[in-house]
C-alpha positions in Angstrom: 0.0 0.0 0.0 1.7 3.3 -1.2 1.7 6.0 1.8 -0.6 8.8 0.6 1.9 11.1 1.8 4.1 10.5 -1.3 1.2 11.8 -3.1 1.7 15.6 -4.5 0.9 18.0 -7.3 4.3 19.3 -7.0 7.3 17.4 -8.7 9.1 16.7 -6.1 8.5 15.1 -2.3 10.9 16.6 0.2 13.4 14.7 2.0 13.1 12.0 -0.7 14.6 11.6 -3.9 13.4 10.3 -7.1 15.7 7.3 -8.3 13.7 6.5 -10.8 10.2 7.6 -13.0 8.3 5.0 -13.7 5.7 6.5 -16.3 2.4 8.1 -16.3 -0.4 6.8 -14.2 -4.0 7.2 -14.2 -7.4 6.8 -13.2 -10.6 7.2 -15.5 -14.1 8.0 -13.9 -16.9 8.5 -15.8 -20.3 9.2 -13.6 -24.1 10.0 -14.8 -26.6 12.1 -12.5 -29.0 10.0 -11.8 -33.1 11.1 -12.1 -33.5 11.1 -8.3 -30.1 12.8 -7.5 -30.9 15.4 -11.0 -34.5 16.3 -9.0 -33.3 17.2 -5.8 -30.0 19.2 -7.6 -32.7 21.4 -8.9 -34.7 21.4 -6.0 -31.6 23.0 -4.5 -31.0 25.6 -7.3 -34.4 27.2 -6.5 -32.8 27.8 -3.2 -29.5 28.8 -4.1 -26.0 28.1 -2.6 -23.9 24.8 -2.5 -25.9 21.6 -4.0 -24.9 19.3 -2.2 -26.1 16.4 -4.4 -23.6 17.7 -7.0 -20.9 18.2 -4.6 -21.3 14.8 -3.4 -21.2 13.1 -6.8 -18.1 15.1 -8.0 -16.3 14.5 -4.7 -16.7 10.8 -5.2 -15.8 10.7 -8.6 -12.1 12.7 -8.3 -12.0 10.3 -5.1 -12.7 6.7 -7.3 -10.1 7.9 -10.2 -7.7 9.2 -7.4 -7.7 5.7 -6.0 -7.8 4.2 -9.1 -4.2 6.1 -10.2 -2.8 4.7 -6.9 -3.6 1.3 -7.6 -2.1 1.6 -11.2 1.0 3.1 -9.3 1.1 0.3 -6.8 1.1 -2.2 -9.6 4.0 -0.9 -11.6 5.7 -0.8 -8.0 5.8 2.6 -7.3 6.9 4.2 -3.7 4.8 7.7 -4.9 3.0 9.7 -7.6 4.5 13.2 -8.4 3.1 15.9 -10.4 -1.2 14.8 -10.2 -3.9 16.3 -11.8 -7.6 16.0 -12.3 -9.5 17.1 -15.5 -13.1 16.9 -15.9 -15.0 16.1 -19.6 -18.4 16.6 -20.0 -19.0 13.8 -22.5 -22.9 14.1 -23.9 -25.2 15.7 -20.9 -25.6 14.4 -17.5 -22.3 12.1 -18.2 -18.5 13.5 -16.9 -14.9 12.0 -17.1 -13.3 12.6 -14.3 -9.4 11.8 -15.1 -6.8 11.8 -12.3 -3.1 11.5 -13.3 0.4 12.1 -12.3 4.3 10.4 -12.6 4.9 7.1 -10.6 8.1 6.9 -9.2 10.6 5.2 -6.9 11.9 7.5 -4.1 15.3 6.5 -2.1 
């Protein structure tokens, strides 16, 4: 299990160093709202502020593909993950890619 503190968007982990880059990892989400969860979004719009149901669903999603990335790592033998990213693709409506990538690497 790959300690989540050799995890960064930065490109480099202090106190460690980076023997060795072993490729680009990633993990692919793709997530649909769902009738129920769409209904009570727009429930929430009438009112205004955070929507929650939303919020929810995106946090899971960047949550799924970051675990997803790790596992890739891990499996390519990685000690941590430099340089990660999320993008988001809305791919017809309703339906979202949530990517999350980064650099695997050894670290002495």
């Amino acid at each position: 299990m790959m300690d989540h503190a050799n995890i960064t968007t930065s490109f480099d982990i202090a106190g460690k160093k980076v023997s060795r880059n072993l490729g680009v990892v990633r993990g692919i989400i793709v997530r649909s709202r769902s009738i129920v969860g769409s209904f009570a979004a727009g429930l929430q719009t009438i009112f205004g502020g955070n929507i929650t149901m939303y919020t929810q669903l995106c946090e899971q999603a960047r949550n799924d593909a970051f675990e997803q990335m790790v596992d890739h790592a891990s499996q390519l033998g990685a000690d941590g993950i430099i340089g990660v990213r999320y993008d988001a693709t809305e791919i017809m409506g309703g339906v979202t890619e949530v990517i999350c990538y980064g650099t695997a690497v050894k670290l002495e």
